[in-house]
C-alpha positions as CSV (number, residue, x, y, z in Angstrom):
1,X,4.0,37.9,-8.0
2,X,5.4,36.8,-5.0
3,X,3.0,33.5,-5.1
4,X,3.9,32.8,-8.4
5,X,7.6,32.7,-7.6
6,X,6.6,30.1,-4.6
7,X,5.4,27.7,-7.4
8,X,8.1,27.9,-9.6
9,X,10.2,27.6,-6.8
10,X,8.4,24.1,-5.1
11,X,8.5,22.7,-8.9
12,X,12.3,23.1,-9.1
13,X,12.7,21.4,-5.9
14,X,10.5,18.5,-6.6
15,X,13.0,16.2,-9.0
16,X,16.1,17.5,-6.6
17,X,14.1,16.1,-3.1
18,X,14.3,12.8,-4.7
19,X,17.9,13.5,-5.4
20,X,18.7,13.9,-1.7
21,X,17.1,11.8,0.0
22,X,17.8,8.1,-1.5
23,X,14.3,6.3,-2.2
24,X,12.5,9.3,-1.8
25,X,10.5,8.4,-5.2
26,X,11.1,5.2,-5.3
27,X,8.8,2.8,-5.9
28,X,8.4,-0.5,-3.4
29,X,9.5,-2.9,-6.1
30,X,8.4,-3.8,-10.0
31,X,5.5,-5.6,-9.1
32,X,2.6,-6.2,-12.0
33,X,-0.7,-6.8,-10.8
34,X,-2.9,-8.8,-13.7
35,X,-6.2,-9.8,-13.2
36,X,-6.0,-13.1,-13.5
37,X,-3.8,-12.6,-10.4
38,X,-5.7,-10.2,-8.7
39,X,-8.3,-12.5,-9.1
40,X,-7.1,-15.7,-8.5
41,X,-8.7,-17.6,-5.2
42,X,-6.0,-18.8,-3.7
43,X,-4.1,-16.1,-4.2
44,X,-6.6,-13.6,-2.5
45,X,-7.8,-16.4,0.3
46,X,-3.9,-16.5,1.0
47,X,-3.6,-12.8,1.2
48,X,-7.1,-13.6,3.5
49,X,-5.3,-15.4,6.1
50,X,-2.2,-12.7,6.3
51,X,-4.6,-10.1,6.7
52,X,-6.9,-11.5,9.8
53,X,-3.9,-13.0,11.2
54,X,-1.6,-10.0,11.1
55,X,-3.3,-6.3,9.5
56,X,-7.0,-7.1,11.0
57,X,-5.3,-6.3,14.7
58,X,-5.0,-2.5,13.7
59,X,-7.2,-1.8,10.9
60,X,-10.3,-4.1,12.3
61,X,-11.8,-7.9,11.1
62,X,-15.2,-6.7,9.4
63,X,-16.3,-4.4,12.1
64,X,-14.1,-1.5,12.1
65,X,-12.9,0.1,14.7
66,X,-9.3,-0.4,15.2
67,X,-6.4,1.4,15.6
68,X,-5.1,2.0,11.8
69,X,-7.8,3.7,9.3
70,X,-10.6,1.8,7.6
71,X,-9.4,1.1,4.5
72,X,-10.9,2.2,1.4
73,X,-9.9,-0.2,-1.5
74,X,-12.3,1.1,-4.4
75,X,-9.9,4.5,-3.7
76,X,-6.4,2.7,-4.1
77,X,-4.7,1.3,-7.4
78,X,-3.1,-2.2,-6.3
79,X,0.5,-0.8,-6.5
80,X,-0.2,1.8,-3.6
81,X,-1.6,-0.7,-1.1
82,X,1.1,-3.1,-2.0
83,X,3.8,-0.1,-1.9
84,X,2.1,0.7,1.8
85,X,2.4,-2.8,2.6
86,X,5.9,-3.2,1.8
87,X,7.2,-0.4,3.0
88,X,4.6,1.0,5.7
89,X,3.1,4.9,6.3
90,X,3.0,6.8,8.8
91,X,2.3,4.3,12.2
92,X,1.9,1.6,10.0
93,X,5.2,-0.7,10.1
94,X,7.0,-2.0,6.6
95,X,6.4,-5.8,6.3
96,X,9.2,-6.4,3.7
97,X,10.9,-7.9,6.4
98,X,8.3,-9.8,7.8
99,X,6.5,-11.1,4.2
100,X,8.1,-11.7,0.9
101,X,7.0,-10.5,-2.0
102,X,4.4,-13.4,-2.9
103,X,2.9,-12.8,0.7
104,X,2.5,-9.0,-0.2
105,X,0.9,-9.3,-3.1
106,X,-1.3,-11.9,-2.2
107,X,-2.7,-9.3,0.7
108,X,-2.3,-6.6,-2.0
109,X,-5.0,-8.9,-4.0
110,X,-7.4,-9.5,-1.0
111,X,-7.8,-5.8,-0.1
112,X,-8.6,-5.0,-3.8
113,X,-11.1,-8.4,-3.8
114,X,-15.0,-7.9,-3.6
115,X,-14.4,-10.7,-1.1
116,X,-12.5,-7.7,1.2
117,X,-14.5,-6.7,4.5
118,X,-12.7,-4.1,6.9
């Protein structure tokens, strides 16, 4: 009984956490991912270049290691990694202030590319 209570308990608290603290379920921004985008060349060589010039430093170019996690696109829907981009996890720094939008997706859209090696 007293396990049961626990559950209810978490559940009631779930909608009033993001309540509390501001952006707490908020999502990184309305972005729509198509496949014509997600497929597009230039768009995923672009997101290419930002990702060896800036992301490869802590999650590896091709060979892993590095310091951040392999990455495991074939796990993630495109809005996560570009939500992680934006706003960063963990040790992983936001680059909202450092990319815009364009820029994120476009790395969003090489990491979920067949062309992506980490």
């Amino acid at each position: 009984m007293p396990r049961l209570i626990l559950v209810l308990l978490a559940a009631t608290m779930l909608p009033l956490g993001a309540i509390v603290w501001p952006g707490g379920m908020a999502r990184a921004a309305n972005v729509e991912f198509t496949e014509e985008f997600l497929n597009d060349p230039e768009v995923v060589a672009a997101g290419r270049k930002i990702f060896r010039a800036q992301c490869g430093r802590c999650h590896g170019l091709r060979a892993y290691p590095g310091k951040g996690p392999v990455l495991k696109p074939k796990k993630y829907k495109p809005a996560f990694v570009y939500k992680r981009v934006t706003k960063g996890f963990r040790g992983m720094p936001a680059w909202k202030k450092f990319y815009d939008k364009e820029q994120r997706m476009s790395v969003t859209a090489y990491i979920m590319s067949k062309d992506f090696k980490n």
